[in-house]
N, C-alpha and C positions, 0 to 999 in steps of 0.2 A: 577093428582099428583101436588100438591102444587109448587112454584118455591122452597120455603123453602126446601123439601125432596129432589128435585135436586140438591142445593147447597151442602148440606149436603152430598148424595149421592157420589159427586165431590170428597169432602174433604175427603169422610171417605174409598175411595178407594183408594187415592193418599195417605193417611197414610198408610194403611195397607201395600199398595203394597211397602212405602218404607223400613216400617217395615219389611218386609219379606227379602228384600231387603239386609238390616243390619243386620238379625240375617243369612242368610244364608252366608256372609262374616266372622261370625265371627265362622260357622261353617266350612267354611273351612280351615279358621286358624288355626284352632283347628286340623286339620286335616293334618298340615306338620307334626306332630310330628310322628319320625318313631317307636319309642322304645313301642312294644307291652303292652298290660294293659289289662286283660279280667275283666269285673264288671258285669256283667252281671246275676250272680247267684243269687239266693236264694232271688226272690224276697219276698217273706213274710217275712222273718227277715228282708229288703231294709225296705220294705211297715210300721213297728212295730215302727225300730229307725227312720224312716222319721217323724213319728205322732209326734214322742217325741221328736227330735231335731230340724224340724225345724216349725212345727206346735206351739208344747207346749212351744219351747224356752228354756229348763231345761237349758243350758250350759248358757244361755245370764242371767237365774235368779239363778247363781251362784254370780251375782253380782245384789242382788235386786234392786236398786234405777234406775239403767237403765236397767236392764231386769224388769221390769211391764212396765218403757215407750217402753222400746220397743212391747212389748207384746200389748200394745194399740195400737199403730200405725201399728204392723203387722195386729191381728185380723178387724181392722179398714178398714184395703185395701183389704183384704178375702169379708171381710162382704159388703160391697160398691160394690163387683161387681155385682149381685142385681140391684143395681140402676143405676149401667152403664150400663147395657144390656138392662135394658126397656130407658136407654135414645137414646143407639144405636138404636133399634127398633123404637122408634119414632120417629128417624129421617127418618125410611124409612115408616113409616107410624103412623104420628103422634096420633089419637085416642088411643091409642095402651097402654094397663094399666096390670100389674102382679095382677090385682085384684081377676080375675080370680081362684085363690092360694084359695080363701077364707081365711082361718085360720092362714095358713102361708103368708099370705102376712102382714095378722096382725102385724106377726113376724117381717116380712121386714122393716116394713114401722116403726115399733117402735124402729129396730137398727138404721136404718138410721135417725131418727130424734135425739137419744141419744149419738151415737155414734163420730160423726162429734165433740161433745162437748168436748169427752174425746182426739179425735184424735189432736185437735186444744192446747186444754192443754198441752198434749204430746210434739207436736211441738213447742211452746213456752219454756217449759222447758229443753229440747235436744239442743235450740238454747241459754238459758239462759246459762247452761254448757258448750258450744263449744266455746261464746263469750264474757261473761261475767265472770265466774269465772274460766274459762279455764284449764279446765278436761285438766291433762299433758297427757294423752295419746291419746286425740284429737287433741294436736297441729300437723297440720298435716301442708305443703307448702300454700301456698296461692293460687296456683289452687286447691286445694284438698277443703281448706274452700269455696272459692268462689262455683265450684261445690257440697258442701254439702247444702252451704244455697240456691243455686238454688230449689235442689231437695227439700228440707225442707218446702221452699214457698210454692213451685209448690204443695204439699199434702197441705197445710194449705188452700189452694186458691180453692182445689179440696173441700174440706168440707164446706169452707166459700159458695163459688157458689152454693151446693147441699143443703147446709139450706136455702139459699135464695130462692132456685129452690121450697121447699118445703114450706114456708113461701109465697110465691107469689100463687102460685098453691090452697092453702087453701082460699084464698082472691078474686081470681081470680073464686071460685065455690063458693059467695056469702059465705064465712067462713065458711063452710059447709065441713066436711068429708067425702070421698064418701062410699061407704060401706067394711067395715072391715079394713078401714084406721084407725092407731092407732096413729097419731104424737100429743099426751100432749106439746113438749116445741116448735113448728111449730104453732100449734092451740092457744096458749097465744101468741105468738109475732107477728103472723099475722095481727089481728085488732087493734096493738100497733103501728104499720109503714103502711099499707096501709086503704084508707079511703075508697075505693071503688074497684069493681070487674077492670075496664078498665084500669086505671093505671096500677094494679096488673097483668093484661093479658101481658102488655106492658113489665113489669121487670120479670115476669117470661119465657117468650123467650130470653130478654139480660142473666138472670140469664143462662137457657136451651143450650145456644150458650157459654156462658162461661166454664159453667162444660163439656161439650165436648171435646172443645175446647183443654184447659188445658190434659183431661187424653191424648187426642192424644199426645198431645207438649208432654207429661209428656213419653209417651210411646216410642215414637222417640228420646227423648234424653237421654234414658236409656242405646242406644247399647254407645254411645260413652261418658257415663258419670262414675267416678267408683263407682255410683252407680248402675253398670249392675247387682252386685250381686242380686235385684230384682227381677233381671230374673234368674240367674246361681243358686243362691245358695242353693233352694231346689234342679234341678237334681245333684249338687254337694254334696249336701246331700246323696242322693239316693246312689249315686255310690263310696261314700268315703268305704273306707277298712274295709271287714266286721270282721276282724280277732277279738275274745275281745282278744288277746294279740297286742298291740298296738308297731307302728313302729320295725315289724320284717323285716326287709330288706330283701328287695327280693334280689336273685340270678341274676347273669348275665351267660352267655355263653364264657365263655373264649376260647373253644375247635373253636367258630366260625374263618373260613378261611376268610371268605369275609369281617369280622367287621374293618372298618378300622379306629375304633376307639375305647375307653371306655368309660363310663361314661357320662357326657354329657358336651359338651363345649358351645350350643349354644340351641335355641328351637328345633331346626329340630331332635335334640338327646332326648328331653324328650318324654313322654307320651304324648297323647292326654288328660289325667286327671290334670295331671300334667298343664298342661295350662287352663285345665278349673279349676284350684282352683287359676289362677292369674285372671280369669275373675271375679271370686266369692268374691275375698277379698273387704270386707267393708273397709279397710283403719280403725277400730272401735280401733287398739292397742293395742288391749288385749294381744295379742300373745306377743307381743314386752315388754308391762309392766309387764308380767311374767319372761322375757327372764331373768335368772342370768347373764349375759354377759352382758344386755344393762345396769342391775342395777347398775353394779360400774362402770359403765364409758367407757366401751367398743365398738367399731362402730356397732358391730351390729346388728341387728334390723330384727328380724324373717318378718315385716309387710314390708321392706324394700325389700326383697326376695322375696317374691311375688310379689309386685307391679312391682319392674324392671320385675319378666318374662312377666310381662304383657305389661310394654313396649317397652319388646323386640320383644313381637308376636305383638304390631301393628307396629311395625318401619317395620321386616323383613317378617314376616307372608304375606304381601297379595303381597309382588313381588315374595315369593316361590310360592305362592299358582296360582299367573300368568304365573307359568316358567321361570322367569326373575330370573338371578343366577349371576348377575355384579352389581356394583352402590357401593353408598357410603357407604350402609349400612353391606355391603358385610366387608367390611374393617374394622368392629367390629367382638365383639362375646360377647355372653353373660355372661362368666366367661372373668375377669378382667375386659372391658369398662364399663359395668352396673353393674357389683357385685365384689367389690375385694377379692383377695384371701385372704385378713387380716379378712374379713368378715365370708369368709368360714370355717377360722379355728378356729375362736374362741368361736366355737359352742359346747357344751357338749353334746348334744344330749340327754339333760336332759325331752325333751317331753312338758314339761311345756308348749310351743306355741300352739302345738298339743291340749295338753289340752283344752285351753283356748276358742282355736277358733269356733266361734257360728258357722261356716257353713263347719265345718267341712276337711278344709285344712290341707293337707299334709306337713308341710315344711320342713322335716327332712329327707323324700323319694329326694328333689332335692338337699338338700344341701349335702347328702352324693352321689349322681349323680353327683353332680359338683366335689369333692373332687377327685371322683372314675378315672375326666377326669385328673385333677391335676398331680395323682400320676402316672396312670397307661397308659396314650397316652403323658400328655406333661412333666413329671416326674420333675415338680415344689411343691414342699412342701419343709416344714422348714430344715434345714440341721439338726437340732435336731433328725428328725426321719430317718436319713441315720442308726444311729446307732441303735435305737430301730426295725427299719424293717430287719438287718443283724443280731440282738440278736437273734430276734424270729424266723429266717430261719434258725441259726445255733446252736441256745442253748434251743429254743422251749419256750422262756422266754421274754418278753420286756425288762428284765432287764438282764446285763452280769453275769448271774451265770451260773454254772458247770450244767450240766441236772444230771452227777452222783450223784450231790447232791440231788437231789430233795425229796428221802424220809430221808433226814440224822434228820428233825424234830422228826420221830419216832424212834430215837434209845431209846434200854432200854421199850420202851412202851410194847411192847409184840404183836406189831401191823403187821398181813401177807399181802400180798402183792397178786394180782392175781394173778402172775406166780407162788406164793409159791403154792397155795391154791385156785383154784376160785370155792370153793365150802362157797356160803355166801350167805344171803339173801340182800345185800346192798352193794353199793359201794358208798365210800367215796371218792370224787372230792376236793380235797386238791384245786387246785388254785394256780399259780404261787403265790402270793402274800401272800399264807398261805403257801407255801411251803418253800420261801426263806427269802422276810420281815420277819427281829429280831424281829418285835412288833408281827405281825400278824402271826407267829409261834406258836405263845404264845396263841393266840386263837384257832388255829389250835388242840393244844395239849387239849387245857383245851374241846373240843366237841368231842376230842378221847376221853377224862376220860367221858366225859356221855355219850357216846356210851356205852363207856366198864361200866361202872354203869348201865347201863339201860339193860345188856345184850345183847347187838342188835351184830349178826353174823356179821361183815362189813371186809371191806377190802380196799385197796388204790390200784392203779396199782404203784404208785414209780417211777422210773424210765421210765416207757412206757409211763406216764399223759403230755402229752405237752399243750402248749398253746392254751385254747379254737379258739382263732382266734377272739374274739368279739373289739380287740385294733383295728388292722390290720382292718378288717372290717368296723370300723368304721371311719377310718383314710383315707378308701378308699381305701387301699389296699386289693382290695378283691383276687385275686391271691395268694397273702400270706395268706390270712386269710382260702380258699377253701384249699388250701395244709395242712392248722392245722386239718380245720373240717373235712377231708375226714381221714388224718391217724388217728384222733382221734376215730372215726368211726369204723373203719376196725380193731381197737383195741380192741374196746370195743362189737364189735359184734362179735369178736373172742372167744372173754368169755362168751358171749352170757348173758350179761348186762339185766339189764331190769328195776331194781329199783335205783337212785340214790340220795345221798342228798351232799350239796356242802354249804360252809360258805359265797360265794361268788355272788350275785345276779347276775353280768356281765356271770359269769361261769352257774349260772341256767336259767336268760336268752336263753346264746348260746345253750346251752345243752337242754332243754326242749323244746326250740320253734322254730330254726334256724338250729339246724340239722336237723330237719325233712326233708327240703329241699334237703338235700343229703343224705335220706333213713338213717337216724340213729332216733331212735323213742324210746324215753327213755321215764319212770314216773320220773321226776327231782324235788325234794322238796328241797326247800332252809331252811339251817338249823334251823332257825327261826322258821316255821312252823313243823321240825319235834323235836322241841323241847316241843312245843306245846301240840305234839301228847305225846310224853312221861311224862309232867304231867298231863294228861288228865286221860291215862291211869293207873298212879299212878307207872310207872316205874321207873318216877326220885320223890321223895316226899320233897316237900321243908320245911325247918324247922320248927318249934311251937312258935320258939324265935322271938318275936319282933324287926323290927330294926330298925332307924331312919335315913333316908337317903330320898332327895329328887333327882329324878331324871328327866331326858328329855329325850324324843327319837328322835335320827333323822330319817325318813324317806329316806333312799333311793332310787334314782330314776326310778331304774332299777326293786328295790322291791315292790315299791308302784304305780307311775303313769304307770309302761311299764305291770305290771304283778298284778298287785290290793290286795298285802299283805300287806295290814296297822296295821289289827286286832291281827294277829300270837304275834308279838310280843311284844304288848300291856299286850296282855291277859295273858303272861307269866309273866311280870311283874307285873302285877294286882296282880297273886296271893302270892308274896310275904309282908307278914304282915311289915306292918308299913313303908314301902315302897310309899313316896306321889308322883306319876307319873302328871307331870310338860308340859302343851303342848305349844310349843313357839305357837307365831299369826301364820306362816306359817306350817303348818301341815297337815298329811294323802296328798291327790291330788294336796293341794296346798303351798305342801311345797319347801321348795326353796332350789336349787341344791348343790353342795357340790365344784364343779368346776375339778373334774378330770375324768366325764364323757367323752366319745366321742374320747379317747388318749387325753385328755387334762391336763391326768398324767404327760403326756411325754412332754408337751411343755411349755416355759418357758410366763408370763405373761409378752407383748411388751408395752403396750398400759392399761389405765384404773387401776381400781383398783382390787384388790383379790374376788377371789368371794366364798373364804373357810372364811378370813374374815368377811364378812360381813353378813355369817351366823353360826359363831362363836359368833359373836359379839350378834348376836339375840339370841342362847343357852344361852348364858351367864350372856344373860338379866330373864333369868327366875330363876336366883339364885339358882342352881340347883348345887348339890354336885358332880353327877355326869353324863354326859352327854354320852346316850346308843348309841350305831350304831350296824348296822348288815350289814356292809363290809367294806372290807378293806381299800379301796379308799377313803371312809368317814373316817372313821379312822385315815388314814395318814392327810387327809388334815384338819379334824377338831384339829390334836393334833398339828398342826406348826399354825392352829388359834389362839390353847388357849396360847401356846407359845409365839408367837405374841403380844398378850396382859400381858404377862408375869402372867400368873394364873395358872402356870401347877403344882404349890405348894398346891392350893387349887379346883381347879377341876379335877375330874378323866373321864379319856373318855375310856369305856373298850366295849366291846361286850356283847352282850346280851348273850353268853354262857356264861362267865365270870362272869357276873351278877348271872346266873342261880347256878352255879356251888358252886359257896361262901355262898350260902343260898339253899342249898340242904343237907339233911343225907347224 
């Protein structure tokens, strides 16, 4: 054995072995987290969204100009291992060639000589963007740049060194290819820089020592670079939430004797997932330049949220994971020293980050964990919602109205109630905000009158209808929120429920996908789409009269990103003639939030600017007559937008029943 394969041999064991080293550290980090998480299922559907999210990159080329670079630099380091595997093997026995392959190694050897080109491109232009014209949601700390242009070289030097390797190598066998070697831009530059086989033997070992070299370095400084997601982010892919209804909050145990806490105040209370989506985070922003909250000026910062858990599990993680339960790190916690609570609450919970994010991170599973610790162990939250959590435990409402009131919307209507009558094919899920809001009564009534037009048997419960629980819920008070969802429950499966439709996306949310969790298991269509169904069906028939009206829709969030109904109410509008339907820039997945998602109805704006504003302001750029919603919360906050701007003379903002209703026989 040559002294070269001995060195080699040295090095490439002392890397592994430290690499093994680091990633079993960071497994066990992983591993204080107490709060259960089973991912485990259904791997074929894992194995389907893995090809696609993080193979194909769909979510990264929702923004094309850097999803293809990315998409080159990813496929680049796939495709390269090929030629770090026969360069590892050479080092333990240098003859040693994938020629072997025949046909495919054709293959090989023609990525790798093409490939390195587009990969080196890539990286010049990802760093033209970080430094030069400075992509705002690249601006990251100055270790965050320093370590990204590490890692950037470190690829750049990895391609540079494997052309060289391959340019010397050709020169080096008298310019000659050996058989079923395919490298065209290796074979032109080879006899353009070297003049002879000997020197070439000479720089293709220094090249051969270099490309090694490097992926070790490159491999070893990945566990403690934030560029680990290299390594995380496809099993973080794998094991992200298979549900397609997106951020349905899991349940807690509240019945637990021994819990002697909720929520989560530090790491050792989250998931083990939960920590590996702070290993995962590219620091890339996306989440963060989605957020409505960061847009007008607000602190916080979804991409912020994950990197502190992550530097909470390397502060605290590896003295829990030694038994060591003292020191100074002890004398923090994760909620308030790393993430403030001004942070926590001005989250809408509008998904948008969720969306965005290429590798598939959770960030609304911790921030509503964090809140859950807030309310429910250290009973710090805003004094705004002292009164909104006593509304809803005594009046079944977030807001102080009467509960006798709550069918007083249908008087006169001719509308029965389940206790009259629960003989109906439908129940109608009014909604505190359809129940009691003077504006959104009004909608209320106007999708009773196409109920009752369309003939449809329906019914309300009225007085028994309380508070889905999705405020509470989301506020973190899941205690009050499980006391809504369970009596509302045991109400409606008294009557023995089964089909429901509701005007309210937060109400068809809770109701179609979060009851489930406490055995209530409704079909819940939100009215939008069963408005749909009744001109479809030709129940409701809209006029022959042309009209001239240009409108908008706004996407709700709850409607659109959490439950993927963009189409429904499109398509209702579509078929009114003469009708020119108007799409702002942010629309369907990536439209932008309304600002009273998440209870942030309820709380008063400390900090920053409006965030019903500043997508008011975008409706209203599209000179649009009247501007659609299909919920209430939108509704409210888009019409103290248009007010706001003082346009509420000339813009109308009405519901898509109301819409429907006015241009129907």
């Amino acid at each position: 054995m040559a002294i070269k394969n001995i060195i080699f041999i040295l090095i490439f064991f002392s890397a592994a072995a430290f690499f093994i080293y680091s990633c079993r550290n960071l497994f066990l980090y992983m591993m204080v987290a107490k709060k259960k998480d089973q991912r485990f299922d259904n791997p074929g559907k894992r194995l389907s969204r893995l090809w696609k999210i993080a193979f194909m990159q769909t979510k990264l080329l929702r923004d094309p100009k850097a999803g293809i670079l990315h998409l080159f630099i990813f496929w680049g380091f796939i495709l390269f291992i090929f030629a770090v595997l026969e360069s590892i093997i050479q080092g333990f026995y240098s003859p040693f060639t994938l020629k072997f392959a025949g046909p495919v190694y054709s293959a090989i050897t023609l990525i790798e000589d093409i490939f390195p080109l587009l990969v080196i491109a890539s990286v010049k232009y990802a760093l033209y963007r970080r430094f030069v014209i400075h992509v705002p949601r690249l601006e990251v700390e100055k270790r965050g740049k320093i370590d990204a242009s590490i890692i950037l070289l470190l690829i750049m030097f990895v391609c540079i060194f494997m052309i060289g390797q391959n340019i010397s190598l050709i020169a080096k066998n008298n310019f000659h290819l050996s058989d079923y070697e395919i490298r065209p831009v290796a074979a032109f530059l080879s006899p353009l820089i070297f003049s002879d086989a000997n020197t070439a033997a000479l720089f293709y070992e220094i090249f051969w020592w270099g490309h090694i070299s490097i992926i070790l370095l490159f491999l070893n400084f990945l566990p403690y670079s934030k560029h680990l997601h290299v390594l995380t982010s496809i099993p973080n892919t794998w094991f992200a939430n298979l549900d397609p209804v997106r951020n349905t909050i899991k349940s807690i145990n509240l019945d637990d004797e021994n819990a002697e806490s909720f929520g989560a105040a530090d790491i050792e209370h989250l998931s083990w997932k939960q920590i590996l989506d702070g290993y995962s985070c590219t620091e890339c922003g996306r989440c963060t330049d989605a957020c409505p909250a960061n847009k007008v000026g607000k602190s916080l910062s979804p991409r912020k949220i994950i990197v502190d858990i992550r530097r909470r599990t390397k502060d605290k993680a590896p003295l829990l994971s030694a038994g060591i339960t003292e020191g100074a790190a002890f004398g923090k916690t994760l909620v308030h020293d790393y993430i403030s609570d001004t942070e926590l609450w001005q989250c809408t919970t509008c998904m948008a980050c969720v969306q965005e994010c290429p590798v598939m991170i959770e960030h609304l599973d911790s921030i509503v964990d964090m809140r859950r610790n807030l309310v429910l162990t250290e009973s710090q939250f805003p004094t705004s919602l002292n009164a909104v959590f006593k509304s809803i435990e005594t009046n079944f409402t977030p807001w102080a109205f009467n509960q006798s009131d709550r069918a007083a919307w249908a008087e006169g209507m001719n509308i029965k109630t389940m206790a009259e009558d629960p003989n109906c094919d439908l129940l109608f899920w009014v909604g505190c905000a359809g129940s009691f809001d003077a504006r959104y009564k009004k909608v209320t009534q106007t999708f009773a009158k196409l109920l009752q037009k369309a003939n449809i048997n329906f019914r309300i419960l009225g007085i028994e209808e309380k508070c889905n629980g999705d405020t509470a819920r989301r506020l973190g008070n899941e205690y009050l929120a499980q006391m809504m969802i369970k009596e509302n429950i045991q109400t409606l499966n008294n009557y023995g429920v089964k089909k429901i439709v509701t005007a309210c996306p937060h109400c068809f949310h809770s109701l179609g996908n979060e009851y489930k969790q406490f055995g209530g298991n409704y079909e819940v269509k939100h009215h939008s789409q069963f408005i749909e169904e009744l001109l479809n069906s030709g129940k409701i028939q809209l006029k022959n009269a042309s009209v001239s009206s240009k409108v908008t829709y706004h996407d709700s969030c709850y409607l659109g990103r959490y439950n993927s109904v963009y189409d429904a109410p499109r398509n209702s509008l579509a078929g009114i003639k003469g009708l020119e339907l108007i799409e702002m820039k942010r629309n369907k997945s990536k439209g932008f939030c309304c600002g009273a998602g998440g209870g942030r109805m309820f709380l008063e704006d400390e900090e920053g600017g409006r965030i019903n504003e500043e997508r008011t302001k975008e409706a209203l750029g599209t000179n649009a007559d009247t501007i659609a919603s299909a919920c209430p919360f939108c509704m409210t906050m888009l019409t103290d937008g248009v007010k706001h701007f003082e346009k509420i003379d000339q813009v109308s903002i009405k519901d898509i029943a109301e819409i429907i209703l006015e241009n129907s026989n």
